[in-house]
Legacy VTK file of the C-alpha trace (Angstrom):
# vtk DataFile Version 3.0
C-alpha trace
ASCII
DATASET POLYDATA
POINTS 314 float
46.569 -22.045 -28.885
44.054 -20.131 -30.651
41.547 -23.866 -30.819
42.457 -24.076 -27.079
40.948 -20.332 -26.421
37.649 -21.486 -28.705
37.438 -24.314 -26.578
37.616 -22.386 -23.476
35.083 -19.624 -24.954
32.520 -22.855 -26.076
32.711 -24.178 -22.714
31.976 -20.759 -20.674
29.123 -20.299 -23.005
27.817 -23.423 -22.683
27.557 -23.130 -18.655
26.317 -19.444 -19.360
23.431 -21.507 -21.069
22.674 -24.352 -18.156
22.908 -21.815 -15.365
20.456 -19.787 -16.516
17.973 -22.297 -16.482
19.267 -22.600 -12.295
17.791 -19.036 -12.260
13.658 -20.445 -11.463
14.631 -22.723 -8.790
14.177 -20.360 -6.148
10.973 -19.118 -7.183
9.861 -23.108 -7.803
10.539 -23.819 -4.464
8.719 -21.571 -2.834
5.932 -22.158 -5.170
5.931 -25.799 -4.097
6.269 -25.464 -0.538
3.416 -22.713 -0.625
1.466 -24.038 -3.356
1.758 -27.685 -4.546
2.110 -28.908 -1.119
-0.913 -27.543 0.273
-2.932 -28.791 -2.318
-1.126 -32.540 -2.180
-1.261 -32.473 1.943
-5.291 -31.586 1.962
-6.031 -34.230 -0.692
-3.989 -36.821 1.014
-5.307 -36.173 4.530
-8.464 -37.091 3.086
-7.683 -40.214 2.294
-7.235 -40.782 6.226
-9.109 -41.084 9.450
-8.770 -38.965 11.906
-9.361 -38.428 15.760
-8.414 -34.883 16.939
-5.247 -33.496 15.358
-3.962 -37.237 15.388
-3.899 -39.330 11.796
-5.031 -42.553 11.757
-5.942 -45.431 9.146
-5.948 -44.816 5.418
-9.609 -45.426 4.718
-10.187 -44.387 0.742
-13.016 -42.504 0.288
-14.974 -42.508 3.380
-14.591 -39.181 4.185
-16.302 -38.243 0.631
-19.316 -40.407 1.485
-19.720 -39.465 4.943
-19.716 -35.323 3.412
-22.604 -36.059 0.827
-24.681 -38.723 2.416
-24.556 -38.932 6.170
-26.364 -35.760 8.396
-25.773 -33.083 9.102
-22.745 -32.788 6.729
-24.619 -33.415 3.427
-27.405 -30.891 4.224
-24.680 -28.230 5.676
-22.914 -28.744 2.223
-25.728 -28.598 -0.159
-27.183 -25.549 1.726
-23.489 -23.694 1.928
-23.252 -24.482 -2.090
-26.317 -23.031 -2.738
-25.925 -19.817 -0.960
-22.299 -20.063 -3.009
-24.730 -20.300 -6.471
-26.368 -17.233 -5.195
-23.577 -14.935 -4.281
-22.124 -15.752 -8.302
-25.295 -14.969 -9.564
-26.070 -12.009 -7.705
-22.568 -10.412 -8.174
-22.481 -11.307 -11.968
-25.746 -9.088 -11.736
-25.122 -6.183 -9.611
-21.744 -5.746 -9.278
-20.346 -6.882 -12.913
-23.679 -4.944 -14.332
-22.887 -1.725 -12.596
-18.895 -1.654 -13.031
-19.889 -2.486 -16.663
-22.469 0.910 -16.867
-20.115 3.012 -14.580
-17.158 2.078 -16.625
-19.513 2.532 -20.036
-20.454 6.544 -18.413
-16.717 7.339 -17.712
-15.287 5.925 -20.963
-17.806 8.467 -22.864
-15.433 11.218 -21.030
-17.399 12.710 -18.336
-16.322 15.690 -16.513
-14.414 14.489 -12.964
-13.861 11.042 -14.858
-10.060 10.582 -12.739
-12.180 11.748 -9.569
-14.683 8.858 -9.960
-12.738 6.331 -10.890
-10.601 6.893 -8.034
-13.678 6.775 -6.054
-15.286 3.718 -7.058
-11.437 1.688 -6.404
-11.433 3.871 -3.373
-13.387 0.419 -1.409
-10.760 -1.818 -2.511
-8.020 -0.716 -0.499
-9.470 -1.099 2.639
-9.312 -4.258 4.843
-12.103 -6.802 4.596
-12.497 -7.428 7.784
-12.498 -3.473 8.217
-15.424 -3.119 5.552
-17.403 -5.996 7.473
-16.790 -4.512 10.684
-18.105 -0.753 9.070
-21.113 -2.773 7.469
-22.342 -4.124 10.610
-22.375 -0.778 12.507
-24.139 0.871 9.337
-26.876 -2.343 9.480
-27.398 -2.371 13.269
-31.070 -2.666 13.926
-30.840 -0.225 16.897
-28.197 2.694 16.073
-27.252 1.611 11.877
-27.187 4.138 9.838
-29.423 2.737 6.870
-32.351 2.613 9.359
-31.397 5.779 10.412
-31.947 7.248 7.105
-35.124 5.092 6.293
-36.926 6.374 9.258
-35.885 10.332 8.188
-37.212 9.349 5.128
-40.775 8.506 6.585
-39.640 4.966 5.334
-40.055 2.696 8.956
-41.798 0.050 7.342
-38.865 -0.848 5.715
-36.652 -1.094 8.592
-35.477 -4.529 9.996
-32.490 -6.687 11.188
-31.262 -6.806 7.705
-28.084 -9.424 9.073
-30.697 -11.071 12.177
-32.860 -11.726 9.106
-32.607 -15.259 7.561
-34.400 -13.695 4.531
-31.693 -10.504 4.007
-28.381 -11.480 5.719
-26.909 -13.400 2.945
-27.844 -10.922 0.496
-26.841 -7.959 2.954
-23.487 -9.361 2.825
-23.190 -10.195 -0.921
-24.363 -6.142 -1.482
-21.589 -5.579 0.696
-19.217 -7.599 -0.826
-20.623 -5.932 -4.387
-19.543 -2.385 -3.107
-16.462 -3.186 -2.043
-15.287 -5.513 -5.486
-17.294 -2.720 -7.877
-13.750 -0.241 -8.583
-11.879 -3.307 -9.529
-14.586 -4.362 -12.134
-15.237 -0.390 -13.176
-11.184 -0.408 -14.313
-11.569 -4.012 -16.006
-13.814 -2.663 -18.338
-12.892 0.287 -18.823
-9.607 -0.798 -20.054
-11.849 -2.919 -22.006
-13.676 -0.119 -23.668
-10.272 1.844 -23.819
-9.057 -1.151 -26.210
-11.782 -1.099 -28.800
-10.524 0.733 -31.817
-11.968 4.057 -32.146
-12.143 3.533 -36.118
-14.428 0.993 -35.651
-17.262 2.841 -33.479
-16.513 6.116 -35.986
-17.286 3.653 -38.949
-20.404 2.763 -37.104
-21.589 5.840 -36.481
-21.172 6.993 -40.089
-23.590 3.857 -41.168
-25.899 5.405 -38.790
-25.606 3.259 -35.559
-26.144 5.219 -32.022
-27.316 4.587 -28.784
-28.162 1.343 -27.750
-27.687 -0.224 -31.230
-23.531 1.074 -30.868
-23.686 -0.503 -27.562
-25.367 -3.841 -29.106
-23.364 -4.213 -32.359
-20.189 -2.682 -31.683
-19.172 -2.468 -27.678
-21.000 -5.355 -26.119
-19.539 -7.780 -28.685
-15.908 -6.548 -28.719
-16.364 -6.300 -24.725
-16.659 -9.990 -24.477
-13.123 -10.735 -23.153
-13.130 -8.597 -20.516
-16.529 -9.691 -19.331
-15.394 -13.377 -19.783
-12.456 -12.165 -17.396
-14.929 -10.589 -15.083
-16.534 -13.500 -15.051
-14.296 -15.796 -14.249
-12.643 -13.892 -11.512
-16.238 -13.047 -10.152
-16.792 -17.496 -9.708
-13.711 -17.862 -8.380
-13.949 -14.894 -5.634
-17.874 -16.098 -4.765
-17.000 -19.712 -4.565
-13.591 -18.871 -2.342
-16.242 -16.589 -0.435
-15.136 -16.174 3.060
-13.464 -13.408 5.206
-16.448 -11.212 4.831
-18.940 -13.525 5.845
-16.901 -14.665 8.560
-16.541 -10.741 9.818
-20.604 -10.259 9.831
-21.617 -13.552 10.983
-19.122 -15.193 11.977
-18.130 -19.082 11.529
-21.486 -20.463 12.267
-23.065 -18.820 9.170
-25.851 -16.988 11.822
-28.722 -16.933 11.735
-29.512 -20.213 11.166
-26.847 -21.249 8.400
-28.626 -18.876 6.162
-24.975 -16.959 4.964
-22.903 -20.628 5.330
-20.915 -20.959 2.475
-18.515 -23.735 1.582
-15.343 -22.105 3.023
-16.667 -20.998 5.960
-18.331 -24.895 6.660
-14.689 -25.842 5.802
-13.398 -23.444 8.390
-15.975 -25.487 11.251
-14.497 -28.718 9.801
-11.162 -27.992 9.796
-11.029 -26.249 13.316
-13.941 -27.304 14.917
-17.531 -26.426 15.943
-19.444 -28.110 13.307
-20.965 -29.944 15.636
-22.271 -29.689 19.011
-19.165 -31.102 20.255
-17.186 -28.819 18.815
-14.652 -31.469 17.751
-12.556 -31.036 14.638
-13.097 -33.543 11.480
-9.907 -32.610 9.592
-10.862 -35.811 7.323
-14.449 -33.936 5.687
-12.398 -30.467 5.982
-9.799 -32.019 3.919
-12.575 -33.822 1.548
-14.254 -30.882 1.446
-11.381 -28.395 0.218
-10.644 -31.250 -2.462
-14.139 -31.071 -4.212
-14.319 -27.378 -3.637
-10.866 -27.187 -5.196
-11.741 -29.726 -8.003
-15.117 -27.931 -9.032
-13.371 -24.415 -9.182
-11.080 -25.828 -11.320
-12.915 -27.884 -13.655
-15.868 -25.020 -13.864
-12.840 -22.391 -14.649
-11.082 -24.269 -16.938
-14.594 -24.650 -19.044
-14.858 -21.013 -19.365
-11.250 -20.518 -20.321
-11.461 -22.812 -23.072
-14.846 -21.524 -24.372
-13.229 -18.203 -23.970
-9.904 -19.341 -26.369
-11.788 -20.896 -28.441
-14.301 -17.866 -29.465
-11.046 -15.047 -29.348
-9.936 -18.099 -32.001
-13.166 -17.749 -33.980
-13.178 -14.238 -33.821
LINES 1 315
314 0 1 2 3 4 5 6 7 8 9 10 11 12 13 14 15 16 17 18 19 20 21 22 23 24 25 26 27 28 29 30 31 32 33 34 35 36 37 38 39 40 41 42 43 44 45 46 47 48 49 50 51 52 53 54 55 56 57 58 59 60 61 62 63 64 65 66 67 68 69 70 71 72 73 74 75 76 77 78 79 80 81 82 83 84 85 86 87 88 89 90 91 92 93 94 95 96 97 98 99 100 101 102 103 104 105 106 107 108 109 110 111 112 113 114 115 116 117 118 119 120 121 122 123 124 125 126 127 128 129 130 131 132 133 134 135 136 137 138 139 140 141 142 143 144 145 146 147 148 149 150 151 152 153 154 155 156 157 158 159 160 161 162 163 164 165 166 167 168 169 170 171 172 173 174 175 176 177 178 179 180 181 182 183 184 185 186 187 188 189 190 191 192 193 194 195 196 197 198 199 200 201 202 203 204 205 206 207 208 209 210 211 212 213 214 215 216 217 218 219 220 221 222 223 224 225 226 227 228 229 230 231 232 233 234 235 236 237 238 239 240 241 242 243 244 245 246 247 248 249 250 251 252 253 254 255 256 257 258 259 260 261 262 263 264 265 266 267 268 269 270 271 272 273 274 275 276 277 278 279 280 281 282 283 284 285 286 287 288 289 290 291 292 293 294 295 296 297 298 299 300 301 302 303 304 305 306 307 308 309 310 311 312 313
């Protein structure tokens, strides 16, 4: 009786066991549908011809060489990636530099320290397409508010069609885009700076270190994660740059491709108007969202290794 009743308890425990391992099924499901099948549908369809919304012939890599060799696609492609370079770059720079010295000023316990922080995230929570559609009314040649101000300010020379400009648009919107992403990168580093033992700093400033040598020595080095972090979210957000350029200029990357970037050509692709015809080429969309997918992954998974392998060093 009493081996029967261990046998029982064995078995119950043992299906215990398997079905909680039933438990992520859901969860992987969805994540396929949503997920892995997006990703496997884009790079197969790329593989294919295609006229209109109907498949045709599986014709290898075709659509790759036509997207990098044959006009206007390669020049649309290299252009959009470059303009992609520049909005990394430039938000690495601005934004990343300025959450990094807002988030430095706050973690030396200001007065109204809450208040600001709240402020600078304060951005964040609104829509993009809201904060494009505020940007463009504040950068309206006629009516805008900045030229508003720069004429008060005896400033007229400096007034112009900052998004009808090919030479300010793109950078227009990546200052934009830099405003609204700054509270996010303020809080990264702050919790950064909120992480770095305070023993260590005191020790420093017993040795007599201060200023900008405590910043150099002690913070910037110990920072490194979190700007590594920054960093890598920063690529992924300027290469996946789209719904804000798409609310100030729209698909067409006006004026004259100068704010195209490689998910907004992928939206012409993909749904038309890439060419005068306006016909769709879901074959190049498809290639297209396969090497843009490829590079952000490749280029990512560089910096997280770099990154693991210096938090292993240190």
């Amino acid at each position: 009786m009493k081996e029967s009743t261990a046998s029982s308890s064995r078995k119950r425990k043992s299906w215990a066991k398997w079905t909680i391992h039933l438990f992520p099924i859901p969860a992987l499901i969805v994540y396929g549908m949503f997920v892995l099948y997006p990703i496997v549908a884009a790079l197969s369809y790329s593989f294919f011809e295609w006229k209109g919304m109907a498949r045709g012939g599986f014709i290898g890599f075709q659509n790759f060489v036509t997207l990098f060799t044959t006009e206007p696609y390669s020049s649309m492609f290299w252009n959009a990636f470059k303009h992609n370079v520049l909005y990394f770059v430039l938000q690495m720079v601005v934004m990343n530099g300025l959450a990094f010295f807002l988030a430095f000023i706050i973690y030396q316990k200001v007065k109204g320290a809450e208040f600001f922080k709240a402020a600078f995230f304060l951005p964040r929570l609104l829509s993009v397409i809201v904060v494009g559609f505020l940007w463009k009314l504040i950068l309206n040649p006629n009516f805008g508010t900045l030229n508003v101000i720069l004429e008060k300010l005896g400033l007229e020379t400096l007034q112009k069609a900052w998004l009808g400009d090919p030479g300010t648009a793109l950078i227009a919107i990546i200052l934009v885009n830099c405003w609204f992403g700054l509270g996010f990168g303020v809080l990264i580093f702050l919790a950064g700076f909120q992480g770095i033992p305070s023993e260590l700093v005191e020790a420093a400033k017993l040795d007599g270190a201060k200023g900008f040598t405590l910043l150099r020595t002690i913070y910037l080095p110990l920072m490194v994660p979190s700007i590594m972090i920054m960093g890598i979210l920063t690529f992924i957000q300027s290469f996946e740059a789209f719904e804000l350029v798409y609310a100030m200029q729209g698909s067409m990357g006006e004026p004259y491709y100068s704010t195209d970037t490689l998910a907004v050509f992928f939206y012409r692709l993909a749904f038309g108007s890439s060419t005068a015809s306006g016909a769709t080429a879901i074959g190049l969309g498809s290639a297209l969202a396969t090497v843009l997918f490829l590079f952000i992954l490749v280029c990512t998974t560089v910096f997280l290794r770099l990154a693991n392998k210096r938090d292993v060093q240190m």
